[in-house]
C-alpha positions in Angstrom: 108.2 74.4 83.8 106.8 74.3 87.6 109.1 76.2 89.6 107.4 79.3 90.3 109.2 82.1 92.5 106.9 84.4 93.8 107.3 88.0 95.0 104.3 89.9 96.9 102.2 87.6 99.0 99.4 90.2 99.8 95.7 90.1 99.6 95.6 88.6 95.8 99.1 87.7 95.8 98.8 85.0 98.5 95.8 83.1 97.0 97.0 82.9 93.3 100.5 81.3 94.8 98.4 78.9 96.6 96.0 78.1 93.7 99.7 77.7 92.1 100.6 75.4 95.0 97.4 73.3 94.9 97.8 73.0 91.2 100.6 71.2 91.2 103.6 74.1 91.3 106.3 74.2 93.1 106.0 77.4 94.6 108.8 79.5 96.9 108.2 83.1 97.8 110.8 85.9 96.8 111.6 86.9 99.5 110.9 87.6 102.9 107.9 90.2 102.8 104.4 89.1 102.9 102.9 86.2 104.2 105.1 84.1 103.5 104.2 81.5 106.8 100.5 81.3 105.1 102.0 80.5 102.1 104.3 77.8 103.7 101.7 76.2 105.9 99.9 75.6 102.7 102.8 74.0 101.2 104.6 76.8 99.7 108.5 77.3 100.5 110.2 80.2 102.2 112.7 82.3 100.2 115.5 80.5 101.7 114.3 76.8 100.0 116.9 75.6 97.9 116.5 77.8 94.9 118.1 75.1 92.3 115.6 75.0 88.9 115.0 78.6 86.3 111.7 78.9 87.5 108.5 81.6 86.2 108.8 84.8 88.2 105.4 85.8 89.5 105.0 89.8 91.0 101.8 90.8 92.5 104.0 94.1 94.2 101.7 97.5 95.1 103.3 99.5 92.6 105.4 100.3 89.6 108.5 101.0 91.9 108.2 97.6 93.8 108.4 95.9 90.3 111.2 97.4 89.4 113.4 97.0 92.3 113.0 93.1 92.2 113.8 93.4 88.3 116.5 95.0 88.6 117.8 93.1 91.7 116.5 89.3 89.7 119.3 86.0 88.9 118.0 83.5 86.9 114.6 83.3 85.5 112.7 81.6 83.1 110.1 84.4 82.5 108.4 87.2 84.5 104.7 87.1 84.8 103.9 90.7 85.9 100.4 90.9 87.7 101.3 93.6 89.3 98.6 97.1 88.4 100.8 99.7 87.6 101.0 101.9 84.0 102.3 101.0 80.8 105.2 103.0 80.7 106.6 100.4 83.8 105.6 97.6 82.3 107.9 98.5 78.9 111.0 99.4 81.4 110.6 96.3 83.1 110.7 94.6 79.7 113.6 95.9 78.3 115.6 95.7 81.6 114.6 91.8 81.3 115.5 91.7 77.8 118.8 92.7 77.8 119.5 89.4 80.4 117.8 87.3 77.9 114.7 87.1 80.1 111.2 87.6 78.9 108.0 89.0 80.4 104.6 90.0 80.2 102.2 92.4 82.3 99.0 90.6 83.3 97.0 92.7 86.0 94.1 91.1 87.4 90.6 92.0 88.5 88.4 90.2 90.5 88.3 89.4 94.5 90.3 87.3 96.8 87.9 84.2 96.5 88.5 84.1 92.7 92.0 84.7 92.7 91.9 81.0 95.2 89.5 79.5 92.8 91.4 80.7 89.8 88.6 82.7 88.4 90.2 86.2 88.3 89.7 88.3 84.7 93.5 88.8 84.0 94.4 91.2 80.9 97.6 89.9 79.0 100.0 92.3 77.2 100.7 89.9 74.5 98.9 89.0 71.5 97.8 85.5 71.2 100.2 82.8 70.4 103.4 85.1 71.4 103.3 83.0 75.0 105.4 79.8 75.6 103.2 76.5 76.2 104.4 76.8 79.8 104.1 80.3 80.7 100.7 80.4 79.6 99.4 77.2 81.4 100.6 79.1 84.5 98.6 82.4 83.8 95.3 80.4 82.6 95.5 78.2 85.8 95.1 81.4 87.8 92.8 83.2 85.6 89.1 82.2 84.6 89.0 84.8 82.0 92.1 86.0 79.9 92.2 88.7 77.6 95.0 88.9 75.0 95.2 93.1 74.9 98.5 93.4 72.3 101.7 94.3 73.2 104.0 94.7 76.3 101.8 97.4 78.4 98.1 97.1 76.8 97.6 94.9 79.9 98.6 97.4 81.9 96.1 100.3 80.0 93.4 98.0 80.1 93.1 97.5 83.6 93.5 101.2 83.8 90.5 101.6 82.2 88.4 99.2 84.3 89.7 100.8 87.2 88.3 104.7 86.5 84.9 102.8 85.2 84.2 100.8 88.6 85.8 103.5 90.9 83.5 106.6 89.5 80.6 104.0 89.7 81.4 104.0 93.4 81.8 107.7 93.8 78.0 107.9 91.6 76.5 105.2 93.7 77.9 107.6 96.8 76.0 110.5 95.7 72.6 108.4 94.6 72.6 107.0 98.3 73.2 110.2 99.9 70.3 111.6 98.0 68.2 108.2 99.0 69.0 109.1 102.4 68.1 113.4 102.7 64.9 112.2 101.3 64.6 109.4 103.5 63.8 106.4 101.4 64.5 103.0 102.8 67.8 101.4 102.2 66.2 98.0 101.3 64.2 99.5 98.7 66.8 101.2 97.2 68.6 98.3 96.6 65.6 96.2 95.3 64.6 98.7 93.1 68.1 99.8 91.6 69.0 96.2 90.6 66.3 95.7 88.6 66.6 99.3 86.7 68.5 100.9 84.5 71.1 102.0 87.8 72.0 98.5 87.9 76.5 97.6 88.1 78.5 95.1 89.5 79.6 97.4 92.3 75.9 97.9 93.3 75.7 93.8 93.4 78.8 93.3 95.3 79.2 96.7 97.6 75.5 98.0 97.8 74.4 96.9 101.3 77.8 97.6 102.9 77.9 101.5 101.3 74.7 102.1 102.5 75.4 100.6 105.6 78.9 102.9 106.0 80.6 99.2 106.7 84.1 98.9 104.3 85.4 95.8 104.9 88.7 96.0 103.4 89.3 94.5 100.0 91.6 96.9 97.9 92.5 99.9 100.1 92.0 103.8 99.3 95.2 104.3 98.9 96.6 101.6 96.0 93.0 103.0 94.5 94.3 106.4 94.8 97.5 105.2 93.0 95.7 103.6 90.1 93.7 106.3 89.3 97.0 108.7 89.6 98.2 105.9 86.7 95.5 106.4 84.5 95.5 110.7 85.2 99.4 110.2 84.2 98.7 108.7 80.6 95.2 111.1 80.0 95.3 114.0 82.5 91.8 115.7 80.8 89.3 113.0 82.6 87.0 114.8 84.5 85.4 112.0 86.4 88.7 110.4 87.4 89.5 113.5 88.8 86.9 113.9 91.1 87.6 110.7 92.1 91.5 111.0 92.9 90.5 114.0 94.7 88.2 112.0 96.8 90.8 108.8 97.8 93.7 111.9 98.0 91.0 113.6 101.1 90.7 109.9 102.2 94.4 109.3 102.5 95.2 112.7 103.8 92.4 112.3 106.8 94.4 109.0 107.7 92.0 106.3 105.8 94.2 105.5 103.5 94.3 101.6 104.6 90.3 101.0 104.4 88.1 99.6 101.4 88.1 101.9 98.3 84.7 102.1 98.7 85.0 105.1 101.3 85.6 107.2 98.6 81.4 107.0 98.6 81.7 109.5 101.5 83.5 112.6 101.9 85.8 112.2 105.4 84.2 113.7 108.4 87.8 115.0 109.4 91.3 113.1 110.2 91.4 109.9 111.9 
């Protein structure tokens, strides 16, 4: 099976269909939305290629609502390949709205950057348990993701990338308040990077968002506000987290001051005032 149709050609969504393209796929977006010329100049085809073939649906859509308009709104498919980051409760709806067509799916958020998602490294957490995907279906997932995790059933992909997303978002809100500290007692920014990677205040965002916090640069990456929606997920399933909370309310004063659109990592800093 190598027809792949592919809706939600954003920051992630756009590299993975082009690994997909490079790897052999024949890959044709959605719809209209996205970029869908990036995706043809690399070989892709626009929504309005000849749509002959049942091919593996791909989403990679901003939200549970984006996910299930298309489902609702899908022909033919062969399978749905949800990498979408929503909540589990979605991902269960989507399945039984496939289900009762006699199409199958499975929610596989991914973590990871936009270089890995093109090099086919991105962590990807599958709500399935091993051995319930088709030969075909899970080729396609593995080509796109270095590291797979089988979390159980329909949703548990979902929950689980919940969970990595209230560990590595209060890590940035901490490393916020450890820098602003470093700063009111006037310790050099160099040093405090040397010195925390090699003690016990160590993490991967330190490593990959470090120099940039403590230089107030946010390049974006993943933007305050789909960060602000994840964490409203996870808040949604287990309202009593004290430290998600603090950080909700942080991206919620980012969005509301008109930041909504830069690098989660603001979320470091409270917003001097509206944009």
């Amino acid at each position: 099976m190598k027809i792949v149709e592919w809706y939600g050609l954003g920051a992630f969504g756009l590299p993975m269909a082009s690994r997909s393209v490079g790897s052999g796929y024949t890959v044709r977006a959605g719809n209209e939305r996205g970029r869908v010329g990036e995706l043809v100049a690399g070989g892709g085809l626009e929504a309005t290629a000849d749509g002959r073939g049942t091919p593996i649906v791909a989403l990679c859509l901003p939200s549970a609502t984006e996910v299930l308009d298309v489902v609702r709104g899908l022909g033919t498919a062969a399978f749905v390949v949800d990498f979408s980051s929503h909540d589990p409760r979605a991902a269960k709806e989507a399945a039984g709205l496939l289900g009762e067509r006699g199409i199958g799916y499975v929610d596989c958020p991914v973590s990871g950057s936009p270089e890995l998602a093109r090099d086919g490294r991105l962590t990807g957490y599958l709500g399935a348990r091993e051995g319930e995907l088709d030969e075909d279906v899970r080729a396609f997932v593995e080509n796109i993701c270095g590291h797979l995790f089988w979390t159980g059933g329909i949703g548990q992909g979902q929950a689980m990338k919940l969970v990595n997303q209230i560990i590595h978002l209060g890590n940035v809100l901490v490393l916020g308040e450890g820098f602003e500290l470093a700063r009111q007692t006037g310790l050099a920014p160099a040093t405090v990077l040397d010195a925390l990677a090699v003690s016990s205040g160590a993490s991967r965002m330190l490593e990959r968002f470090g120099r940039q916090m403590l230089d107030d640069v946010h390049p974006r990456r993943f933007s305050a506000r789909l960060a602000r929606k994840d964490i409203g997920n996870a808040l949604g399933l287990a309202p009593d987290l004290p430290v998600a909370s603090l950080v909700q309310e942080r991206l919620a004063a980012l969005v509301d001051a008109g930041y909504g659109e830069d690098n989660f990592t603001r979320l470091a800093k409270r917003p001097a005032g509206p944009r």
